[in-house]
Biopython code that builds the backbone (N, CA, C, O; Angstrom):
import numpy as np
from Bio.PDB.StructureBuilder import StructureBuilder

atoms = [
    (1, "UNK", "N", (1.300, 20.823, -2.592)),
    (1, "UNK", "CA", (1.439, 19.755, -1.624)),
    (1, "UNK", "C", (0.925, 20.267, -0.275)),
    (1, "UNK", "O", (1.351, 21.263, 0.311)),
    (2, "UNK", "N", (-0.074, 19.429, 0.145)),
    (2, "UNK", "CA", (-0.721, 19.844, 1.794)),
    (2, "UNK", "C", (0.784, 19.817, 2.724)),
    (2, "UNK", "O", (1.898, 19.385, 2.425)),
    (3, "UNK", "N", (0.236, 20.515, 4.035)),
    (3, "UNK", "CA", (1.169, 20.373, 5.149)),
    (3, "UNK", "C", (1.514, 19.247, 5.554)),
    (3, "UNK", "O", (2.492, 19.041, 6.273)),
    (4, "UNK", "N", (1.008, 18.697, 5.277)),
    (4, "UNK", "CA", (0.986, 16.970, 6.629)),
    (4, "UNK", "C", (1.763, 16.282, 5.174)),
    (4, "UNK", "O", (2.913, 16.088, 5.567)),
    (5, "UNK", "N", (1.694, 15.827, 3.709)),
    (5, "UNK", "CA", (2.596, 15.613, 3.158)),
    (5, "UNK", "C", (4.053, 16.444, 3.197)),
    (5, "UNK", "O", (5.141, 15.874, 3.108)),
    (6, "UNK", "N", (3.930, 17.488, 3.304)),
    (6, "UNK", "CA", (5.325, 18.138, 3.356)),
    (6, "UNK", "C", (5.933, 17.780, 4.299)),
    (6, "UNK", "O", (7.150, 17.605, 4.238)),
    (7, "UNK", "N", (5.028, 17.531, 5.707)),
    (7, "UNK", "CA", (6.450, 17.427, 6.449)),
    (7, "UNK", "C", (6.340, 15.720, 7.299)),
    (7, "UNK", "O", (6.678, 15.469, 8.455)),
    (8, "UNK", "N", (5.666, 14.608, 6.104)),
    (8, "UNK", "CA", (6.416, 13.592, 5.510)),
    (8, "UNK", "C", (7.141, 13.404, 5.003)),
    (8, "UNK", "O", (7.854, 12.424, 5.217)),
    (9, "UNK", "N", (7.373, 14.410, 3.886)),
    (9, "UNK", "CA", (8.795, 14.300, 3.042)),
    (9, "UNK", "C", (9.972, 14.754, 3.500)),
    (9, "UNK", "O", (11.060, 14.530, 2.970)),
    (10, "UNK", "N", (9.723, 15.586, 4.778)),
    (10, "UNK", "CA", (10.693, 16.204, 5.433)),
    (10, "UNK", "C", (11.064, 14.872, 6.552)),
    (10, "UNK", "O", (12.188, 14.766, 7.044)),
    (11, "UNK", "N", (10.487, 14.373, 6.707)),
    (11, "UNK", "CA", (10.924, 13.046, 7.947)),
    (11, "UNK", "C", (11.709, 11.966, 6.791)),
    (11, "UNK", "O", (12.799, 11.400, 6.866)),
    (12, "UNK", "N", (10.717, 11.953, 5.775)),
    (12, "UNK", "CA", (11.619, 10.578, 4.621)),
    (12, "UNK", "C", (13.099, 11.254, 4.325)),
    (12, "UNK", "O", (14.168, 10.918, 4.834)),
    (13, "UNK", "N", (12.967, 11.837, 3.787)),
    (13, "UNK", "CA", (14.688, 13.044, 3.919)),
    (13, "UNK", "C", (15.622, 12.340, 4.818)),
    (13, "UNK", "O", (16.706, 11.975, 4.363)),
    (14, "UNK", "N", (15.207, 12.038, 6.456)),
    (14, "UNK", "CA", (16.151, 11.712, 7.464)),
    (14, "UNK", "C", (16.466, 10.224, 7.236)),
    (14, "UNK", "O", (17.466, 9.507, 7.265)),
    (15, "UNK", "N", (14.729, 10.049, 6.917)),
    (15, "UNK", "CA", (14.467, 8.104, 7.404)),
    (15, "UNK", "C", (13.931, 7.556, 6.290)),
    (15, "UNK", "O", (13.064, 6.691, 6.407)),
    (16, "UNK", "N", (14.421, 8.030, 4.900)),
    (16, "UNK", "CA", (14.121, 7.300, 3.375)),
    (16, "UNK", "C", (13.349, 6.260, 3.458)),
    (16, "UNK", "O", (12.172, 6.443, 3.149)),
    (17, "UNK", "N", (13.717, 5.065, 3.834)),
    (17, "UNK", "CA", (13.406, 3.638, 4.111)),
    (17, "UNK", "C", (12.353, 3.406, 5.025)),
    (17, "UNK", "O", (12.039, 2.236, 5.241)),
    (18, "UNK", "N", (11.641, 4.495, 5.706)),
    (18, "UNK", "CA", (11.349, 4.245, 6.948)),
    (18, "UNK", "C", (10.039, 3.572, 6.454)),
    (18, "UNK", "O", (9.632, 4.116, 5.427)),
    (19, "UNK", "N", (8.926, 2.105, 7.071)),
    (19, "UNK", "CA", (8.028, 1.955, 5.790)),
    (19, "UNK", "C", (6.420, 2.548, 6.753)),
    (19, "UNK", "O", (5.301, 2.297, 6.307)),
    (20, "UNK", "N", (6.577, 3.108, 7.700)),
    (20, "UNK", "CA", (5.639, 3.811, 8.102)),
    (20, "UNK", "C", (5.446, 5.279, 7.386)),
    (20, "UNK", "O", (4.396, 5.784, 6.989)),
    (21, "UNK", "N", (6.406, 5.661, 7.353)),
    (21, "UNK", "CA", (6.257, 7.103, 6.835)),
    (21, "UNK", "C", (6.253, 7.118, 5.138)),
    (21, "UNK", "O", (6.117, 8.111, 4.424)),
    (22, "UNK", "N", (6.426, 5.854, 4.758)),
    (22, "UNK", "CA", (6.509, 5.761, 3.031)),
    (22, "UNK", "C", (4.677, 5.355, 3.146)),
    (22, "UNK", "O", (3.825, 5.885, 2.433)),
    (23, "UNK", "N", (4.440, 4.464, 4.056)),
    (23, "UNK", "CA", (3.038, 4.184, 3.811)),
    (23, "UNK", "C", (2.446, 5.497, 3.770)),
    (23, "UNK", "O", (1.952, 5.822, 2.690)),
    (24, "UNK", "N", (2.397, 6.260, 4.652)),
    (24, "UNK", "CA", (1.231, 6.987, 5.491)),
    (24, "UNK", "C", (1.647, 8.086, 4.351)),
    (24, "UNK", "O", (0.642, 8.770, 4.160)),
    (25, "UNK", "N", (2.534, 8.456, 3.660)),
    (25, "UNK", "CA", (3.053, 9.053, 2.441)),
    (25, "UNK", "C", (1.972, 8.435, 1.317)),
    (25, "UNK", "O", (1.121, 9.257, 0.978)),
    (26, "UNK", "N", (1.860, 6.962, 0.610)),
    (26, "UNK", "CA", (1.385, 6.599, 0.172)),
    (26, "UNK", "C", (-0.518, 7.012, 0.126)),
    (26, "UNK", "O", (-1.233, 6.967, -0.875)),
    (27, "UNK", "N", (-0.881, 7.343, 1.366)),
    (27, "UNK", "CA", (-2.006, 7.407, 1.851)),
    (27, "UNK", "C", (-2.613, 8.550, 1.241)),
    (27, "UNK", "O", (-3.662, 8.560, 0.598)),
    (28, "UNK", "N", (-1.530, 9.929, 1.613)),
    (28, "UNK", "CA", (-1.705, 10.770, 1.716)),
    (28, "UNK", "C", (-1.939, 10.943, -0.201)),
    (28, "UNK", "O", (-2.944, 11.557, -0.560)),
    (29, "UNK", "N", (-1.298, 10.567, -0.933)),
    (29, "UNK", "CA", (-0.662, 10.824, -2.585)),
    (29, "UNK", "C", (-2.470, 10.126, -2.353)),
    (29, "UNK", "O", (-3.262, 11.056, -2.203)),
    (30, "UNK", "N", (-2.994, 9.034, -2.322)),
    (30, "UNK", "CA", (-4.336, 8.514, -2.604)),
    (30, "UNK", "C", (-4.716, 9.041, -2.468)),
    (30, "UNK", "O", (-5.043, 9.654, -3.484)),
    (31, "UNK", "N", (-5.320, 9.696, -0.970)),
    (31, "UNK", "CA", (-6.593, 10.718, -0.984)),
    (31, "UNK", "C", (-6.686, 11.620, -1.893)),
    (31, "UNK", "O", (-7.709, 11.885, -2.525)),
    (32, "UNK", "N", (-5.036, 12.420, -2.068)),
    (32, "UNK", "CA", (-5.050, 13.455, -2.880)),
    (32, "UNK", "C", (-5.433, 13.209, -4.915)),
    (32, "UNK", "O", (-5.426, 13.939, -5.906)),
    (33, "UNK", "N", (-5.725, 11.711, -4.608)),
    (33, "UNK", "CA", (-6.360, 11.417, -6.312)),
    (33, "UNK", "C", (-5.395, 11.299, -7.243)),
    (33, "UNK", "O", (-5.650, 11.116, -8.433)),
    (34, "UNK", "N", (-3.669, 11.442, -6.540)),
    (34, "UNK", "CA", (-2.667, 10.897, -7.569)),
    (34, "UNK", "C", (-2.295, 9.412, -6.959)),
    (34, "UNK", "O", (-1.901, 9.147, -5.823)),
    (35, "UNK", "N", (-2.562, 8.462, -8.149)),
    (35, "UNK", "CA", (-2.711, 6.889, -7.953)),
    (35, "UNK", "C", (-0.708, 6.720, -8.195)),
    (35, "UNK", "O", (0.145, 6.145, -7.519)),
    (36, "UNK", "N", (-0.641, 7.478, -9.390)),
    (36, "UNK", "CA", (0.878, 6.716, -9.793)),
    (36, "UNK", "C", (1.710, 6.918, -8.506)),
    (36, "UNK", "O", (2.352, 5.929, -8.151)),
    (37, "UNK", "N", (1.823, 8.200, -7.633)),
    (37, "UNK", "CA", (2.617, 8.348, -6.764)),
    (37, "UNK", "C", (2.253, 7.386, -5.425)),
    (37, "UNK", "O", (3.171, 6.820, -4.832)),
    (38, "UNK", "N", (0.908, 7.245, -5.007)),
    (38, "UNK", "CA", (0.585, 6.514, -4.378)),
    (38, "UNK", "C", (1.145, 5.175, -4.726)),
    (38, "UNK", "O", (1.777, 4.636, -3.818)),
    (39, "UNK", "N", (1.064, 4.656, -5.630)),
    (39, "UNK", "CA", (1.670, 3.383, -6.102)),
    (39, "UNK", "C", (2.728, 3.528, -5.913)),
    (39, "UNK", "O", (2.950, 2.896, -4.880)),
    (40, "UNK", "N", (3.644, 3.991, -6.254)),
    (40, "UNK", "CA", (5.476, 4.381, -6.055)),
    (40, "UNK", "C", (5.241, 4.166, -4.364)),
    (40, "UNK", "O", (5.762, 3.096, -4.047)),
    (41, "UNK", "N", (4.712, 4.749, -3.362)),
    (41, "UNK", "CA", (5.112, 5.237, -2.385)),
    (41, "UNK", "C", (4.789, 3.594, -1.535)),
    (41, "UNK", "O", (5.641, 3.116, -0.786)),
    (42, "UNK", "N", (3.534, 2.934, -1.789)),
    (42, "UNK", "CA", (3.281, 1.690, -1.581)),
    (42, "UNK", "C", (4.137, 0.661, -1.879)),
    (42, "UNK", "O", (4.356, -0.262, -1.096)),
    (43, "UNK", "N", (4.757, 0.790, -3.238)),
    (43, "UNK", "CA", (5.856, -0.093, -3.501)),
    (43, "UNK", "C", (6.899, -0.381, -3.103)),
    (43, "UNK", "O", (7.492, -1.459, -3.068)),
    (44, "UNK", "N", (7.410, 1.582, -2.468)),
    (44, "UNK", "CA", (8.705, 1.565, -1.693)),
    (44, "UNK", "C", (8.465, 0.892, -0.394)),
    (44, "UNK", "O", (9.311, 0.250, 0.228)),
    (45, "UNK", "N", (6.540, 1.212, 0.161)),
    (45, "UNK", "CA", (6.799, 0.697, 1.780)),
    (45, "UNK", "C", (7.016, -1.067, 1.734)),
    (45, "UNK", "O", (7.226, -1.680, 2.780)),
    (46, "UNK", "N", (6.932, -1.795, 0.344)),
    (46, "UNK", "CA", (7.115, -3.125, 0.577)),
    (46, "UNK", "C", (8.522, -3.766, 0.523)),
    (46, "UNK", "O", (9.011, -4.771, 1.038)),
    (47, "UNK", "N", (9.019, -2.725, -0.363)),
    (47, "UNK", "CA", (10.588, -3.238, -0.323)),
    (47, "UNK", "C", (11.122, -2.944, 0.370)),
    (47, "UNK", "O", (12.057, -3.621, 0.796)),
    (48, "UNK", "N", (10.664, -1.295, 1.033)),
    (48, "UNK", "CA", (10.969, -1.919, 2.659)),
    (48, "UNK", "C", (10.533, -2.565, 4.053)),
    (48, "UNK", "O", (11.227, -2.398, 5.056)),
    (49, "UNK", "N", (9.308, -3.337, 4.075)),
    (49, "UNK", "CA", (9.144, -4.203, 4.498)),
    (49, "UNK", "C", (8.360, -5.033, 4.232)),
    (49, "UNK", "O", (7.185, -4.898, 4.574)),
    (50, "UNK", "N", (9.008, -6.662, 3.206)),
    (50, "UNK", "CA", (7.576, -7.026, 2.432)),
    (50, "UNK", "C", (7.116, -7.431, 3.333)),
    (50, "UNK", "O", (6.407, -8.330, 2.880)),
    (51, "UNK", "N", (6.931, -7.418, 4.870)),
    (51, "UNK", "CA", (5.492, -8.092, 5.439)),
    (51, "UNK", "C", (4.898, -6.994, 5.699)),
    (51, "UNK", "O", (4.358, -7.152, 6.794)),
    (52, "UNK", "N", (4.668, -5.839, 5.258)),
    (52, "UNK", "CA", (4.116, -4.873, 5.683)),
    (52, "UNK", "C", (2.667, -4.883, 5.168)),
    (52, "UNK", "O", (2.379, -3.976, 4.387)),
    (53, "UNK", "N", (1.758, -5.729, 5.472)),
    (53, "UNK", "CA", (0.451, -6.245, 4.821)),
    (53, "UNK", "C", (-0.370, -5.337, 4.464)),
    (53, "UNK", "O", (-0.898, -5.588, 3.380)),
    (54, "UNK", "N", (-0.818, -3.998, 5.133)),
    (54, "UNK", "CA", (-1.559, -3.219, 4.334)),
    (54, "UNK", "C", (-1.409, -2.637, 3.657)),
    (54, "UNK", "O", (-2.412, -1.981, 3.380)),
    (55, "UNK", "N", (0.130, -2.251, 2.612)),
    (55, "UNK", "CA", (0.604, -1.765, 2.227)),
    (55, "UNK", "C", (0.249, -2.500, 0.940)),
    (55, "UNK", "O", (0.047, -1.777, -0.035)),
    (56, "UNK", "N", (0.119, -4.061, 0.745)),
    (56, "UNK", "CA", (-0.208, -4.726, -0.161)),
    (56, "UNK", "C", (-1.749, -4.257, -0.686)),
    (56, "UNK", "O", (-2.101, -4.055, -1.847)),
    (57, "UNK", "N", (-2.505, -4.157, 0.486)),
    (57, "UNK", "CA", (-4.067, -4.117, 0.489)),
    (57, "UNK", "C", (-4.627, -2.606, 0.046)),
    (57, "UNK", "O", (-5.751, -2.359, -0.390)),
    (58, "UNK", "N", (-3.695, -1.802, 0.242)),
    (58, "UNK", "CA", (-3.706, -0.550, -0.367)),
    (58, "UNK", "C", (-3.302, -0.326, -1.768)),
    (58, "UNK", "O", (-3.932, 0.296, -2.623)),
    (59, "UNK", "N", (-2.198, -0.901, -1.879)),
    (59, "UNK", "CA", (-2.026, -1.182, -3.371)),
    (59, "UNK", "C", (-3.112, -1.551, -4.168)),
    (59, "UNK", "O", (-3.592, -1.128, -5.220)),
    (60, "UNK", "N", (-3.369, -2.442, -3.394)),
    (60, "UNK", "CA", (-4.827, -3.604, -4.731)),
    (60, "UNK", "C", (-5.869, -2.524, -4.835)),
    (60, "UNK", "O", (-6.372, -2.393, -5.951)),
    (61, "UNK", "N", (-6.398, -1.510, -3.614)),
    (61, "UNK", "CA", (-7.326, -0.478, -3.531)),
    (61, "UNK", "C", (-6.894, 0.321, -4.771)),
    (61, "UNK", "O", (-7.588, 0.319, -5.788)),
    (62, "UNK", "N", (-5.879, 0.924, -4.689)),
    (62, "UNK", "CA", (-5.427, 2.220, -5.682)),
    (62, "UNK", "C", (-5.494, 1.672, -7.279)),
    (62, "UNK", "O", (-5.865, 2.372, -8.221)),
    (63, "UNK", "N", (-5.031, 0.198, -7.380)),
    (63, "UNK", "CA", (-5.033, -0.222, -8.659)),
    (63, "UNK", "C", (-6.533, -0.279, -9.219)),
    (63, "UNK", "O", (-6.888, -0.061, -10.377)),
    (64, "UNK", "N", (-7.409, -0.661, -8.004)),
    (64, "UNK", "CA", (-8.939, -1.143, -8.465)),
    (64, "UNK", "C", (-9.482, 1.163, -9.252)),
    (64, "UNK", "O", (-9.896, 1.566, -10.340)),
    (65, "UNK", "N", (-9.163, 1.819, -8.064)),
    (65, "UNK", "CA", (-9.563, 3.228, -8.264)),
    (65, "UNK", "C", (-9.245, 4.064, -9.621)),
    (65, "UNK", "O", (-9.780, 4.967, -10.266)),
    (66, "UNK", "N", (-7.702, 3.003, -9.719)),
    (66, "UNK", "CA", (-7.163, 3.418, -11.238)),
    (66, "UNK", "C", (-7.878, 2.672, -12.390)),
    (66, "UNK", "O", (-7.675, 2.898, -13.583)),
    (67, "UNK", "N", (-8.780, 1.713, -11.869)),
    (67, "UNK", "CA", (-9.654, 0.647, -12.842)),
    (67, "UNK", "C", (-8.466, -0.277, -13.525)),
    (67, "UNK", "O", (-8.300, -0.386, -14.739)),
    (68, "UNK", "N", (-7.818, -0.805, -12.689)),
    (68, "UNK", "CA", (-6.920, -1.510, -13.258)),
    (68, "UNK", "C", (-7.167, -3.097, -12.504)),
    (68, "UNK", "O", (-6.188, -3.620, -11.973)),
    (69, "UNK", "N", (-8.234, -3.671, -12.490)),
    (69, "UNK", "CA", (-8.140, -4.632, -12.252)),
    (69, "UNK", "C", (-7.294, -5.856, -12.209)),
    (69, "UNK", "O", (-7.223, -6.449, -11.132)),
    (70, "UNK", "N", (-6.650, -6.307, -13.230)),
    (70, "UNK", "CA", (-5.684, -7.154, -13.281)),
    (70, "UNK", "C", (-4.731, -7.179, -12.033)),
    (70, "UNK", "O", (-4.362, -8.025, -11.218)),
    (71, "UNK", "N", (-4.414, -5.252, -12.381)),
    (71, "UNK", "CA", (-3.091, -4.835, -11.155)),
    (71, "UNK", "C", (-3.196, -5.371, -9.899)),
    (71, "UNK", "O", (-2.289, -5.949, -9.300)),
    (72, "UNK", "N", (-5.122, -5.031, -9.216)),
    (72, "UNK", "CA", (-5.234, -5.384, -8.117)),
    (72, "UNK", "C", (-5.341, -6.404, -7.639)),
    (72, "UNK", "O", (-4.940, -6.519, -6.481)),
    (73, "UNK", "N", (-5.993, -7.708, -8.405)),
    (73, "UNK", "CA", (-6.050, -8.462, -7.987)),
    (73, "UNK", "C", (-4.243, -9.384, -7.217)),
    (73, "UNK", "O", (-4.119, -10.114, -6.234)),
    (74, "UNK", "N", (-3.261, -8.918, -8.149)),
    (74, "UNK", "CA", (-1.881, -9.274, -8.245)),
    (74, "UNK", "C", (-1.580, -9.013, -7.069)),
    (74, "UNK", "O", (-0.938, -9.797, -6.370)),
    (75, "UNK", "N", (-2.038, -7.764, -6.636)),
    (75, "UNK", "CA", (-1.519, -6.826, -5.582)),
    (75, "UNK", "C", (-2.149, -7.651, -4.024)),
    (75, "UNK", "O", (-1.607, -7.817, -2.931)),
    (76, "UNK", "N", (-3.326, -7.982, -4.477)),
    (76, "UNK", "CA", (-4.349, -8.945, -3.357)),
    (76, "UNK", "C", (-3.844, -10.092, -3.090)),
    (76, "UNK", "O", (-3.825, -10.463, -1.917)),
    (77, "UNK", "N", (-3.345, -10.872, -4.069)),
    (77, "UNK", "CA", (-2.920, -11.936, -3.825)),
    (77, "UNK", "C", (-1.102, -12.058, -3.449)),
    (77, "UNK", "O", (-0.458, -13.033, -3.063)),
    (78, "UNK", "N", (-0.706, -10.796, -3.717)),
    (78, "UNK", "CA", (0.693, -10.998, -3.173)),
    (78, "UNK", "C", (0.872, -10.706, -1.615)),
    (78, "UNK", "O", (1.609, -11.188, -0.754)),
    (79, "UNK", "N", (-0.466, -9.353, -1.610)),
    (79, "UNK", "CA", (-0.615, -9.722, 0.168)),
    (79, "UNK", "C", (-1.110, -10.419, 0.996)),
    (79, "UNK", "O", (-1.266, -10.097, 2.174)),
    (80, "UNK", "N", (-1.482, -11.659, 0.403)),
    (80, "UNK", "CA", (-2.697, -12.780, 0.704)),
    (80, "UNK", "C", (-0.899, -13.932, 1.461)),
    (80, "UNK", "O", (-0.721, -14.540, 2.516)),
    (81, "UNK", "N", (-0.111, -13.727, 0.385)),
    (81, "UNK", "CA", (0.748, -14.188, 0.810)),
    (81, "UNK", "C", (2.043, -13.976, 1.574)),
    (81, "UNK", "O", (2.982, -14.712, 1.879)),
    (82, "UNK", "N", (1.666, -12.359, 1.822)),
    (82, "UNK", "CA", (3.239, -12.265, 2.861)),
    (82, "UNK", "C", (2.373, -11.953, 4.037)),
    (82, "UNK", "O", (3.008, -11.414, 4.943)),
    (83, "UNK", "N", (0.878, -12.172, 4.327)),
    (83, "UNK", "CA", (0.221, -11.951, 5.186)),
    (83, "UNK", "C", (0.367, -13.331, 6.083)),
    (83, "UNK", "O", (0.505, -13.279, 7.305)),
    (84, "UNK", "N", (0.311, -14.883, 5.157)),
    (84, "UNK", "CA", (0.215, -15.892, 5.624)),
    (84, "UNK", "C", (1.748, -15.673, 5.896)),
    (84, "UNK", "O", (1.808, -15.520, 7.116)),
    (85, "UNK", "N", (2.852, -15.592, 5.445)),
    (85, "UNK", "CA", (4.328, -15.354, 6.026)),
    (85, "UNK", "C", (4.730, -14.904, 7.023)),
    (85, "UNK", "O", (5.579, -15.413, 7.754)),
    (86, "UNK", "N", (3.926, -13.459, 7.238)),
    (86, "UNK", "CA", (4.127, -12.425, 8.871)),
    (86, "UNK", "C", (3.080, -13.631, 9.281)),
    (86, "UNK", "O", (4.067, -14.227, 8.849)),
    (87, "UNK", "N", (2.379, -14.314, 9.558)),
    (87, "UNK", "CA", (1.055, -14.573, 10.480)),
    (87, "UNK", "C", (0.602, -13.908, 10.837)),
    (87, "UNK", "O", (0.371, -13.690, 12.026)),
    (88, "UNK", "N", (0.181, -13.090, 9.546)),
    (88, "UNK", "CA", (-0.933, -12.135, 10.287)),
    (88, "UNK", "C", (-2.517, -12.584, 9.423)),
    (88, "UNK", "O", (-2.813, -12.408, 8.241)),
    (89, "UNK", "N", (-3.279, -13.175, 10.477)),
    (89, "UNK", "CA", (-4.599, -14.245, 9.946)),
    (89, "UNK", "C", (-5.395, -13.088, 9.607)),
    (89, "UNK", "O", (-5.970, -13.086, 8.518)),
    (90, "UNK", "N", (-5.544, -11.787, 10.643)),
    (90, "UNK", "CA", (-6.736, -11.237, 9.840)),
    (90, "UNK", "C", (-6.105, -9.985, 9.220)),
    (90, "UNK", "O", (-7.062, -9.286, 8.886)),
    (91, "UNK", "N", (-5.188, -9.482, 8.966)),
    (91, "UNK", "CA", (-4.462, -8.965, 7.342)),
    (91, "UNK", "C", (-4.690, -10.152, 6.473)),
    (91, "UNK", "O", (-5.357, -9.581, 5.611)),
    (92, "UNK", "N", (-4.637, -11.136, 6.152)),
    (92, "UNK", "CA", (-4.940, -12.356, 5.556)),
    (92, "UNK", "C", (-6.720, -12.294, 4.651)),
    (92, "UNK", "O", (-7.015, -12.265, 3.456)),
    (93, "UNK", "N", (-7.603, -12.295, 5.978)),
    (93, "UNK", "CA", (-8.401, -12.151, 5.803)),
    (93, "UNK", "C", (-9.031, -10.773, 5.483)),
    (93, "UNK", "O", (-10.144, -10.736, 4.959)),
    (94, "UNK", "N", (-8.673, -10.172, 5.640)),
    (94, "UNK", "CA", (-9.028, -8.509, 4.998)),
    (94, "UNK", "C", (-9.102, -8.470, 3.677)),
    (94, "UNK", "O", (-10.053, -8.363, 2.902)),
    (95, "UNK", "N", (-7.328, -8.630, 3.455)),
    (95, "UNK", "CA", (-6.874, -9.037, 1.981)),
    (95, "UNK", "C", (-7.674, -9.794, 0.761)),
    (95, "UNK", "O", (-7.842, -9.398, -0.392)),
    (96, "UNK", "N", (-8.126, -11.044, 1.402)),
    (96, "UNK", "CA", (-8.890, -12.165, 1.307)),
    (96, "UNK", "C", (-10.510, -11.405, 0.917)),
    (96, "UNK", "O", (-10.830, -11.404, -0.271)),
    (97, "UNK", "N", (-10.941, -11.128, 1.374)),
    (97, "UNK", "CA", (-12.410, -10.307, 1.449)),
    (97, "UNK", "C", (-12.439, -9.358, 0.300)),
    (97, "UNK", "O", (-13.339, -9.431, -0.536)),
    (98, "UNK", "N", (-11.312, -8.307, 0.212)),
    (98, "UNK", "CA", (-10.943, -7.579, -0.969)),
    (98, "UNK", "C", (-11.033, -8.131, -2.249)),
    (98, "UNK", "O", (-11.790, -7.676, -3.107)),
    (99, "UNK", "N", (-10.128, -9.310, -2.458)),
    (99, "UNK", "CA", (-9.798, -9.995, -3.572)),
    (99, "UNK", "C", (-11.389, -10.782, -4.242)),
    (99, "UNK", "O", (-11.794, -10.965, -5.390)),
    (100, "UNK", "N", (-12.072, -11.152, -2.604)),
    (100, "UNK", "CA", (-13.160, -12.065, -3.162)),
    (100, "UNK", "C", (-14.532, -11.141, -3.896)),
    (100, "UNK", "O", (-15.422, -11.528, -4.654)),
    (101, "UNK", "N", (-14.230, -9.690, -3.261)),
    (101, "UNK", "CA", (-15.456, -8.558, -3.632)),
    (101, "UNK", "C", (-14.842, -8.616, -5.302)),
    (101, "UNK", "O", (-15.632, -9.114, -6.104)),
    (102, "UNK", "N", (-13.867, -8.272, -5.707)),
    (102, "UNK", "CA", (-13.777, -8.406, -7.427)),
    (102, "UNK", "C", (-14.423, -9.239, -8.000)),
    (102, "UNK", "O", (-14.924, -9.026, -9.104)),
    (103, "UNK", "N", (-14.545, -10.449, -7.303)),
    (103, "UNK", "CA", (-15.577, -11.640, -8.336)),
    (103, "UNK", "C", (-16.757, -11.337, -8.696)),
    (103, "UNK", "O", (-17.418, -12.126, -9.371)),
]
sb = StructureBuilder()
sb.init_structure("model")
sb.init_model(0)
sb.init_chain("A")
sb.init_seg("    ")
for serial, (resi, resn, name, xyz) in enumerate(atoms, 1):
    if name == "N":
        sb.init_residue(resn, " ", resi, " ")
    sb.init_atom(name, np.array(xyz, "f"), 0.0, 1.0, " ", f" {name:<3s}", serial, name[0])
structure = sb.get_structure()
């Protein structure tokens, strides 16, 4: 495990829930080319905050990298919709752009 994940896991320790540090956790598990943990870590940042929109849009990324299409598109369109919920128009449209490049 790199430095900069370790001492993410050392902040989640204090602030479990926290959904910045579960994302940027999430980020870190991607680059490093493990999808399942990345996925876990994305999932946790939505349950803890489902408007947390890129967290959705990252998801749909990691599922497409895992060649799991189906996954991502699910993942695109669930942030298509807590994007229109937060009002956030261009997380919306990001999302939106993602989903439409699969076609």
């Amino acid at each position: 495990m790199d430095d900069r994940l370790q001492r993410l896991q050392m902040m989640l320790e204090k602030t479990p829930a926290d959904p910045f540090l579960l994302y940027a956790a999430g980020m870190e598990y991607k680059k490093a080319g493990d999808y399942l943990r990345a996925l876990e870590y994305f999932r946790r940042t939505i349950v803890a905050d489902a408007k947390y929109c890129y967290a959705y849009y990252q998801t749909g990324q990691t599922h497409e990298l895992a060649e799991n299409s189906a996954a991502a598109k699910q993942a695109y369109q669930d942030g298509i919709a807590a994007a229109q919920m937060a009002g956030d128009d261009h997380a919306r449209s990001e999302i939106q752009t993602a989903l439409d490049m699969m076609d």
